[in-house]
C-alpha atoms as one frame of an Amber mdcrd trajectory, in Angstrom:
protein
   3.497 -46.064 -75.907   4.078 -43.081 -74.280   3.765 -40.336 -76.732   0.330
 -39.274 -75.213   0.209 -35.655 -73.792  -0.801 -35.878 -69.864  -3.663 -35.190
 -68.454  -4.294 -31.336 -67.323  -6.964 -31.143 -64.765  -9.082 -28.152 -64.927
  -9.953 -25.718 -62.379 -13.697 -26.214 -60.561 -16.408 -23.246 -61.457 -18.783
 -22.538 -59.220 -21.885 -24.474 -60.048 -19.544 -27.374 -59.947 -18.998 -26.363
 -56.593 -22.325 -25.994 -55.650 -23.553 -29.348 -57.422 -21.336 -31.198 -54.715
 -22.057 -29.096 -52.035 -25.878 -30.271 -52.906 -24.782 -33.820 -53.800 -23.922
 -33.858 -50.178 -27.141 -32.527 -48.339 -29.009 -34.754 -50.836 -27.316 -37.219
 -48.871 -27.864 -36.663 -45.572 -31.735 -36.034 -46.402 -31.666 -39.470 -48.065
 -29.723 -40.783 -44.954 -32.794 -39.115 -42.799 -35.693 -40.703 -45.013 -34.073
 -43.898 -44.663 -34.009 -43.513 -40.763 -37.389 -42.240 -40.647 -38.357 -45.487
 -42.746 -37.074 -47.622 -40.302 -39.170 -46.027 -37.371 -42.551 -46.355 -39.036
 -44.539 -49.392 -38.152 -45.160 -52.061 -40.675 -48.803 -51.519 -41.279 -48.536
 -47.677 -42.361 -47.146 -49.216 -46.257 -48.461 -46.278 -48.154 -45.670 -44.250
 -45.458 -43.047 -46.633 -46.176 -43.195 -46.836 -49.776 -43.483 -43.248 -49.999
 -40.229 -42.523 -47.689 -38.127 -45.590 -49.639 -39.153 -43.465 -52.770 -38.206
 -40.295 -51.451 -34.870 -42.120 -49.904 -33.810 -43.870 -53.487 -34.500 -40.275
 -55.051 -32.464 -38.079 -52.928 -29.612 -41.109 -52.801 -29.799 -40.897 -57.107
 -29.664 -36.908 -57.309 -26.728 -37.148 -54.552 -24.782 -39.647 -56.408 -25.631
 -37.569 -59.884 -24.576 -34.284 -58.783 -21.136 -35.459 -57.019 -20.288 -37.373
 -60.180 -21.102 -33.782 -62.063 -19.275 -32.067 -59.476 -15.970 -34.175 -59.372
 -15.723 -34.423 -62.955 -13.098 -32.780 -65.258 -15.156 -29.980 -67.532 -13.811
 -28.298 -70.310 -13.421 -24.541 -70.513 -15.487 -23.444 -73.229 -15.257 -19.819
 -73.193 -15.005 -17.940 -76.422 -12.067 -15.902 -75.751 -11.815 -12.616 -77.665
């Protein structure tokens, strides 16, 4: 049951890097939208729908580009 090589975890590259570096400001601006959403009155709906929009967008890219950036790529280099 055990015969299975383990797993070897490859090194990070550099967008990878940067795709979690922007996962996390995507974030915080989503974090900030939602705040602002909460501030504007009730009658302004155009507003609010626009800033829950803009809130569930940034959220989805954050959450899209941390998965990206914590995942386990292969090196596919040709090597000579």
């Amino acid at each position: 049951m055990n015969d299975q090589l383990p797993v070897k975890r490859t090194k990070k590259r550099k967008l990878q890097k940067v795709a979690t570096f922007i996962s996390y400001v995507a974030i915080l601006i989503a974090i900030a939208c939602a705040a602002f959403l909460l501030m504007v009155d009730a009658e302004e709906k155009v507003m609010r729908a626009s800033l829950g929009a803009t809130s569930f967008f940034f959220f989805m890219v954050g959450l899209v580009l941390h998965t990206i950036g914590n995942s386990d790529l292969p090196d596919l280099t040709i090597k000579k």
